[in-house]
C-alpha positions as CSV (number, residue, x, y, z in Angstrom):
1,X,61.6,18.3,19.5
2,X,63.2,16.1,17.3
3,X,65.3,12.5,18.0
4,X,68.6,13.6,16.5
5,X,69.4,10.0,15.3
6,X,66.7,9.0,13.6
7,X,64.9,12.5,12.6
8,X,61.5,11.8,14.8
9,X,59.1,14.6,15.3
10,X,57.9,13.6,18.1
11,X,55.6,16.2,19.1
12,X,53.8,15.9,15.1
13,X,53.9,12.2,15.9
14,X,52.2,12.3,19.3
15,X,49.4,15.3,17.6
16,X,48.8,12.4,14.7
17,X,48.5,9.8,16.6
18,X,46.2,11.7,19.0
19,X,44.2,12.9,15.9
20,X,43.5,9.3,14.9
21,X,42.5,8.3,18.2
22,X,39.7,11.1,18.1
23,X,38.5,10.3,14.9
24,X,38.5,6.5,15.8
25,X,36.8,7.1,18.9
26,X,34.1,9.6,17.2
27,X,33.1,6.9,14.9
28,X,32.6,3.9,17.1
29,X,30.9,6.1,19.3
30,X,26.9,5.5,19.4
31,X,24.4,7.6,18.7
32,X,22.1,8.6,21.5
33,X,18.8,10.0,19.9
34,X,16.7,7.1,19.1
35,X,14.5,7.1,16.0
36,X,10.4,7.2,17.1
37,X,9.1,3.8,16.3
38,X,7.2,3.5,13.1
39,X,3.9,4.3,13.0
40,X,0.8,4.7,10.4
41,X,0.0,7.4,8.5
42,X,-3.8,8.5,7.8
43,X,-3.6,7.1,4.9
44,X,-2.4,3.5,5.9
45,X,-5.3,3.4,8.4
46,X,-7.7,4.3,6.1
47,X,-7.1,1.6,3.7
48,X,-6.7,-1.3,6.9
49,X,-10.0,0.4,7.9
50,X,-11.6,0.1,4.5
51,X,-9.9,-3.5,4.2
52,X,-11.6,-4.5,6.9
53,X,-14.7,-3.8,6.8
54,X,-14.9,-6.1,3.3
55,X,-12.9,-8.8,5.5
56,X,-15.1,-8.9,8.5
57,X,-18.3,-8.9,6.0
58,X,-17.0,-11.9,3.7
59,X,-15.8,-13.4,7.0
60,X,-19.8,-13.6,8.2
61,X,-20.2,-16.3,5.1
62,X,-18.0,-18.3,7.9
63,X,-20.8,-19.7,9.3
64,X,-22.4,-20.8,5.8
65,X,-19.1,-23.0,5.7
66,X,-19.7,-24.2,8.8
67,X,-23.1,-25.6,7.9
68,X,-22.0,-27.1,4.6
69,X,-19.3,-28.7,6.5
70,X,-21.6,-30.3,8.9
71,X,-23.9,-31.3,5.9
72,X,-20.7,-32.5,4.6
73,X,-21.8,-30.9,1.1
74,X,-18.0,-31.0,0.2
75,X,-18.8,-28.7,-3.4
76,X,-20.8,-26.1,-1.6
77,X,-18.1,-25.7,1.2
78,X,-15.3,-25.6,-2.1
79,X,-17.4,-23.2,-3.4
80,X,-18.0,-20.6,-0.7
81,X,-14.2,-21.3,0.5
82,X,-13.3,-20.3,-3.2
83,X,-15.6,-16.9,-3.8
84,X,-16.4,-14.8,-0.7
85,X,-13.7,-16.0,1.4
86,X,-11.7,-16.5,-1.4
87,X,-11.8,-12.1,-1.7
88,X,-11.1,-12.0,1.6
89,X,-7.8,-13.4,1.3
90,X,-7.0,-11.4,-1.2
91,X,-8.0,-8.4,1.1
92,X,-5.7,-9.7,4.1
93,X,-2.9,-9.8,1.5
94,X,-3.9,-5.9,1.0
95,X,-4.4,-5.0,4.4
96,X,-0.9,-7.1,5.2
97,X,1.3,-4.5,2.4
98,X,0.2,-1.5,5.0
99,X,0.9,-3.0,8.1
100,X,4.1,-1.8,10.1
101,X,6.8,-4.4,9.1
102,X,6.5,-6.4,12.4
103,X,2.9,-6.9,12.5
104,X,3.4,-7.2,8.6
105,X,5.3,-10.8,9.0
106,X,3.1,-12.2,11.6
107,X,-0.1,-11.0,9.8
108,X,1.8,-13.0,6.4
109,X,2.4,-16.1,8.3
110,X,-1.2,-16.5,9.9
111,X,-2.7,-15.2,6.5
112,X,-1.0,-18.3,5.6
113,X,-2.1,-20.4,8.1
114,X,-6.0,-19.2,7.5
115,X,-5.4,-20.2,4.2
116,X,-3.5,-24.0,4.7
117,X,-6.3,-24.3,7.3
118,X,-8.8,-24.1,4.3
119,X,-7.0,-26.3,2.2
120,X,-7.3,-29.1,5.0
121,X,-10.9,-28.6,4.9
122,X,-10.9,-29.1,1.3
123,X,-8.6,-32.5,1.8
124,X,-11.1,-33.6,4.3
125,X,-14.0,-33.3,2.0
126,X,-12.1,-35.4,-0.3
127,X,-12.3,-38.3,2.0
128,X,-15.9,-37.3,3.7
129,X,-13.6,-37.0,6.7
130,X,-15.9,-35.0,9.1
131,X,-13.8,-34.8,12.0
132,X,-10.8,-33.5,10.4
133,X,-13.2,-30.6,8.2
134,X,-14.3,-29.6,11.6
135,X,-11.0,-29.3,13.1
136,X,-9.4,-27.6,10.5
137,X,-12.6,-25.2,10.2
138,X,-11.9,-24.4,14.0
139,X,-8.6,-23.7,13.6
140,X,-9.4,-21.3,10.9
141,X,-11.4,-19.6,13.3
142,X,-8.9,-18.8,15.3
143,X,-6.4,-17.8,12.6
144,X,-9.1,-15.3,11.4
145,X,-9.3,-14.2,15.2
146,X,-5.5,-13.9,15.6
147,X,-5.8,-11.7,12.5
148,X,-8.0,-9.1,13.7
149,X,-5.6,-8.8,16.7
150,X,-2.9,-7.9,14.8
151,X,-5.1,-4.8,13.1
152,X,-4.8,-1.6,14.4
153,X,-7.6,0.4,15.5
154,X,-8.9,3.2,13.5
């Protein structure tokens, strides 16, 4: 059917326009399979199983930092701070690179945290300040603790 003045197709119009409608339609429409959530393979939990057994082992010197602390034998504490728990911070940083991307930036930031925790424990024994070695050393407790949460189990 065609408009005789101004040569209009209109039913090639109306099948266009109708066409376009579809394909708009199609392509804003959402998908309704969801993807599976991530999880680890074997091999991922072997290595955070194998990283933390080295963690949780240089982790026990913890308590050697406590006592130098409390002895306030400042180089001792800079010393253990710097060579067993020194590897475990570089183990966390492994274990981190195989978490799942969400536990991944949490497990970054409280690495962090573990690790300005023992920088305030070195400041303190700068100044002989017991109190504040003490409450930074608690704190890195509970980093280390908030750690191990965010592991998954083997």
């Amino acid at each position: 059917m065609s408009f005789s003045g101004f040569g209009i197709n209109w039913r090639g119009l109306f099948t266009w326009v109708l066409a376009l409608t579809t394909a708009f339609l199609v392509s804003c429409g959402g998908s309704t399979v969801q993807a599976a959530p991530p999880t680890y393979t074997p091999v991922q939990l072997e290595r955070i199983a194998d990283y933390k057994t080295y963690i949780v082992a240089n982790y026990q010197r913890m308590t050697d930092l406590k006592k130098e602390i409390e002895s306030k034998d400042w180089e001792e504490a800079k010393a253990i701070m710097s060579g067993p728990l020194g590897q475990m911070f570089l183990d966390m940083r492994n274990v981190n690179r195989n978490l799942l991307p969400q536990a991944q930036a949490t497990a970054t930031k409280v690495t962090r945290s573990l690790f300005d925790d023992f920088v305030d424990i070195e400041q303190a024994g700068a100044t002989n300040n017991l109190d504040d070695a003490l409450q930074a050393y608690s704190k890195a407790e509970q980093d280390f603790d908030r750690f191990l949460q965010l592991l998954p189990e083997s």
